[in-house]
C-alpha positions as CSV (number, residue, x, y, z in Angstrom):
1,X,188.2,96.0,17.1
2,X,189.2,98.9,15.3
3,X,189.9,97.1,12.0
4,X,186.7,94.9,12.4
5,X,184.3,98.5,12.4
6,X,186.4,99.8,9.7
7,X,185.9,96.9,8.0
8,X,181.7,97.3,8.6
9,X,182.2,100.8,7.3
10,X,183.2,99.8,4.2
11,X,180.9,97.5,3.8
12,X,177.9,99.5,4.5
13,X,179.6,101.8,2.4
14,X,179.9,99.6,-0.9
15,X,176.2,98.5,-0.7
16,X,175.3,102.3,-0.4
17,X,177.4,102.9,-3.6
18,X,176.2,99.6,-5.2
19,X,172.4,100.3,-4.9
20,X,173.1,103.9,-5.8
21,X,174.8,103.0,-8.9
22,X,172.1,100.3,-9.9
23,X,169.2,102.9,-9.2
24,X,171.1,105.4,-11.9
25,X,171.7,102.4,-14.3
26,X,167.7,101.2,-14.4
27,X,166.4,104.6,-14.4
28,X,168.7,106.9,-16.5
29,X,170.2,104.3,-18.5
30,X,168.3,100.9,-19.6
31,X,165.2,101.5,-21.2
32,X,161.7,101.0,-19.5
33,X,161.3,98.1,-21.3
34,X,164.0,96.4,-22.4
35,X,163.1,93.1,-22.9
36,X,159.6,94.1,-24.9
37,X,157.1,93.5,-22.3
38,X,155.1,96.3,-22.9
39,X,154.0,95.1,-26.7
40,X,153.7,98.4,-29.0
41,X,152.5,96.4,-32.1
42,X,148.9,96.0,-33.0
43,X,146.2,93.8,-35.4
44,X,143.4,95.7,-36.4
45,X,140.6,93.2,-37.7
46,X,137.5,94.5,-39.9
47,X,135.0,91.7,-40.7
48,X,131.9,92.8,-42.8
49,X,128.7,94.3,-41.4
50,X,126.6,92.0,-43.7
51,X,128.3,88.0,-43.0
52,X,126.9,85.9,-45.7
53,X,124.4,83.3,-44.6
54,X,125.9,79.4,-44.0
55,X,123.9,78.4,-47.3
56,X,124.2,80.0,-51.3
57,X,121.0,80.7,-52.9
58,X,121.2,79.0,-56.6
59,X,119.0,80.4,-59.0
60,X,117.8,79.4,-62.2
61,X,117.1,82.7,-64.1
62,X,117.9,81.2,-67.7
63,X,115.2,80.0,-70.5
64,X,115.9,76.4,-70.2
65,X,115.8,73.6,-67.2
66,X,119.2,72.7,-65.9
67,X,121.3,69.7,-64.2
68,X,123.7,70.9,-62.0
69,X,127.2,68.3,-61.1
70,X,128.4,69.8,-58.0
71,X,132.1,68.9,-57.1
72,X,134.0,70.0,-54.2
73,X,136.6,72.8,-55.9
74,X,139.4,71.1,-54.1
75,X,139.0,68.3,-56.4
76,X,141.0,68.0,-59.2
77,X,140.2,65.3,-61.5
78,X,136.3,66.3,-60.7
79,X,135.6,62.4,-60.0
80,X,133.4,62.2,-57.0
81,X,130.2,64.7,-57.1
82,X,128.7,66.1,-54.1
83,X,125.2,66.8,-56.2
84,X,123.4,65.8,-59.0
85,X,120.1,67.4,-59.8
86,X,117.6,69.3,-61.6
87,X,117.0,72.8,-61.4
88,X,113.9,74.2,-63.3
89,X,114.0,77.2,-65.2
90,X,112.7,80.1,-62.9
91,X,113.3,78.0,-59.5
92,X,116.3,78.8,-56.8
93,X,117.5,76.3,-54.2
94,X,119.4,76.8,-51.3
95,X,123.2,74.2,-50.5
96,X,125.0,74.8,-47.9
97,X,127.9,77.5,-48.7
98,X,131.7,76.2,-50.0
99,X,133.9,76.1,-52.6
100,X,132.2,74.6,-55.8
101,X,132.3,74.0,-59.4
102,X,129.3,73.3,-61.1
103,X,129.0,70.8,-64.6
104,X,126.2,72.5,-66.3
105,X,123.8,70.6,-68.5
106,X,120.6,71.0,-70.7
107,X,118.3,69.2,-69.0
108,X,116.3,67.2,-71.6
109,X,115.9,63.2,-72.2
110,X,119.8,63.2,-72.8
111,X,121.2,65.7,-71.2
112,X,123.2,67.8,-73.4
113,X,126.8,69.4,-71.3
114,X,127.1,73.2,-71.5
115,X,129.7,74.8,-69.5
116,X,131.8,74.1,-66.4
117,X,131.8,76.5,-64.3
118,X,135.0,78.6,-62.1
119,X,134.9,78.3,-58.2
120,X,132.0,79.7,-56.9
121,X,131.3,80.4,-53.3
122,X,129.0,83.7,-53.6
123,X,125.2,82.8,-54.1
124,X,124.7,81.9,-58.1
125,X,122.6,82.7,-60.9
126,X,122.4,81.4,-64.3
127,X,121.4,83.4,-67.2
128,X,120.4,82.4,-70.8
129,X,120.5,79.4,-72.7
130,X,122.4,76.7,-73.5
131,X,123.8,79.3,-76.8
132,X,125.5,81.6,-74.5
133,X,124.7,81.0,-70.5
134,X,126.1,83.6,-68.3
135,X,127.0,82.0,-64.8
136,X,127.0,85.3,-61.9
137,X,128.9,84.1,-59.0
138,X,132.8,84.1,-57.8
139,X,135.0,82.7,-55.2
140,X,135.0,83.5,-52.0
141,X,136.8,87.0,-51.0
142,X,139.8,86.8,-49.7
143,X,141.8,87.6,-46.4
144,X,143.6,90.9,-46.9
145,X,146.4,91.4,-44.5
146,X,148.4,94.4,-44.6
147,X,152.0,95.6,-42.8
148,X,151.8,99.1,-41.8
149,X,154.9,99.3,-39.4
150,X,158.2,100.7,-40.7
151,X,160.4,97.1,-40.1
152,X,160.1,93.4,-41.6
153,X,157.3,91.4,-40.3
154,X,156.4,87.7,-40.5
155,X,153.4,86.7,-40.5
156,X,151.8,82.8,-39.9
157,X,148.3,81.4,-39.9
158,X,147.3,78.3,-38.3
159,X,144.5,76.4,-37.7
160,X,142.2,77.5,-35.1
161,X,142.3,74.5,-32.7
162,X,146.1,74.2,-33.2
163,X,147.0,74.5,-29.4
164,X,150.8,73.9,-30.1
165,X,150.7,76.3,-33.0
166,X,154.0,74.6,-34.4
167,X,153.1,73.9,-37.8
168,X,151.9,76.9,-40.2
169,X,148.8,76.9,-42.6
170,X,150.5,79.3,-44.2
171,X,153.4,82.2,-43.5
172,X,154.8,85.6,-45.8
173,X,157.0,87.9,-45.4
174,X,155.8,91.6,-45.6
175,X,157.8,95.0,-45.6
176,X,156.3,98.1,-44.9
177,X,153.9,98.9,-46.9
178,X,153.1,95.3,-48.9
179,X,149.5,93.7,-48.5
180,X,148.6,89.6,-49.4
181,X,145.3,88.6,-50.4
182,X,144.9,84.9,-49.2
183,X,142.3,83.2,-51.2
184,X,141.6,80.2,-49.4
185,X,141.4,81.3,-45.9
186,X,139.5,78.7,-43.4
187,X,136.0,79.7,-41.6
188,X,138.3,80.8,-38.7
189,X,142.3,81.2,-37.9
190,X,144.5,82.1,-35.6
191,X,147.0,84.7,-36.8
192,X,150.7,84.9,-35.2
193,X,153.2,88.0,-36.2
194,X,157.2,87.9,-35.5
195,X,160.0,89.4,-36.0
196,X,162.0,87.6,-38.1
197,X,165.2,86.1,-37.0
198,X,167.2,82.8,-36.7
199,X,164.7,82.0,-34.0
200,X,161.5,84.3,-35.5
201,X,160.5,86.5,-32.3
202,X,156.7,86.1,-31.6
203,X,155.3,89.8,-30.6
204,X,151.0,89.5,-31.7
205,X,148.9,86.4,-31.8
206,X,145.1,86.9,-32.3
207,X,142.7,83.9,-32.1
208,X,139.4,83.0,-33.8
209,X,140.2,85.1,-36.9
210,X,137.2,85.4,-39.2
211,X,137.7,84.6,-42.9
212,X,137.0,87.5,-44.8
213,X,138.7,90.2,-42.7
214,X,140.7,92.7,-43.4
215,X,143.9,92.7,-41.3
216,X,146.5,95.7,-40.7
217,X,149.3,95.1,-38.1
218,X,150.5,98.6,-37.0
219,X,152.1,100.3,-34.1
220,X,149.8,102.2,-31.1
C-alpha cells in the first residue's frame, strides 16, 4: 500500500512539474505567435478620386474629316477591325473604353492613309491636318505596386474569378524598396503576396483589385 501512494505521489508530482515547465516554455520562451497567425504585413490600395467613365470621348479637333480603322491593340497583324467610320471635322463620338489603335485616313472620295496611331485608352483628340496631325491620347495608366518592408517579397496577380488561384496572370520579385509598373492590368484582380521559398509562403491576398491603383505592401 505504501509503494502504491508513493507511487501516486510521484505521479501527481510529475504532472505538477510537467504543466509548470510547459507554462514557463509558452510564456517566457516561444514567441506569441509562432506560427504567423497574427499577420503584420499590409496592402495599402489608392484608386483615383476621378475613375474614368466606361466609354472614351473621340474628338475631331483637326481641319479635315477623318476615317477612323479601330483595331483591338492586342492584335498584331491589325487584320480584323472593330470600327470603320467617319468622323467629321469638329464632331466627337463616344466607344466604349479599351485598348486601341486607330488607322487614320483623309476622308475624301479615296481615302488617302495618314498615320497609325500608338495604344490609346485615354479619351482622344486629333489635331491638324493630314500635313502634320497631332493624335492626344495614351495608354492606359498602369498598376504601380511598391515593397516597402525590409525582406524579399513575391508578389502574384490572378484573375478575379480564379477561385483556385493556382495559375498566375503575372508574378515579380521585389526587394525593399523596388516598385513595378504593370501596364496591362485587367479591369479588376486579385493580388496575393508570399514569402518566397521552395514552397512560396502566402501571408496577404486582397480581392477585387482595381486597375489603376497604387499598391504598397508594408508592415503595421
Amino acid at each position: 500500500m505504501k509503494n502504491i501512494t508513493n507511487l501516486n505521489v510521484t505521479f501527481l508530482v510529475t504532472v505538477i512539474l510537467i504543466i509548470g515547465a510547459s507554462y514557463y516554455v509558452f510564456k517566457y520562451i516561444i514567441p506569441e505567435d509562432p506560427f504567423n497567425f497574427v499577420n503584420s504585413y499590409q496592402v495599402i490600395i489608392i484608386t483615383p478620386d476621378n475613375k474614368p467613365d466606361e466609354k472614351m470621348i473621340i474628338t475631331n479637333s483637326s481641319r479635315i474629316n477623318l476615317r477612323l480603322h479601330i483595331f483591338n491593340a492586342s492584335d498584331k497583324v491589325k487584320s480584323i477591325e472593330r470600327e470603320n467610320w467617319i468622323l467629321k471635322r469638329g464632331d466627337s463620338r463616344n466607344y466604349k473604353r479599351g485598348d486601341y489603335v486607330f488607322h487614320v485616313f483623309k476622308s475624301q472620295l479615296i481615302d488617302a492613309p495618314i498615320l497609325w496611331t500608338d495604344t490609346l485608352w485615354t479619351d482622344v483628340v486629333f489635331r491638324g491636318d493630314e500635313n502634320n496631325l497631332e493624335v492626344q491620347g495614351g495608354p492606359k495608366p498602369p498598376v504601380e505596386i511598391k515593397n516597402d518592408v525590409d525582406e524579399q517579397l513575391k508578389v502574384c496577380t490572378y484573375k478575379h474569378n480564379d477561385a483556385l488561384q493556382a495559375v498566375p496572370i503575372i508574378c515579380w520579385t521585389l526587394s525593399k524598396g523596388r516598385a513595378i509598373k504593370w501596364n496591362n492590368a485587367p479591369s479588376l484582380f486579385t493580388l496575393r503576396v508570399f514569402k518566397p521559398a521552395l514552397v512560396d509562403d502566402p501571408i496577404i491576398t486582397e480581392s477585387d483589385v482595381e486597375h489603376l491603383s497604387k499598391i504598397t505592401i508594408s508592415k503595421k
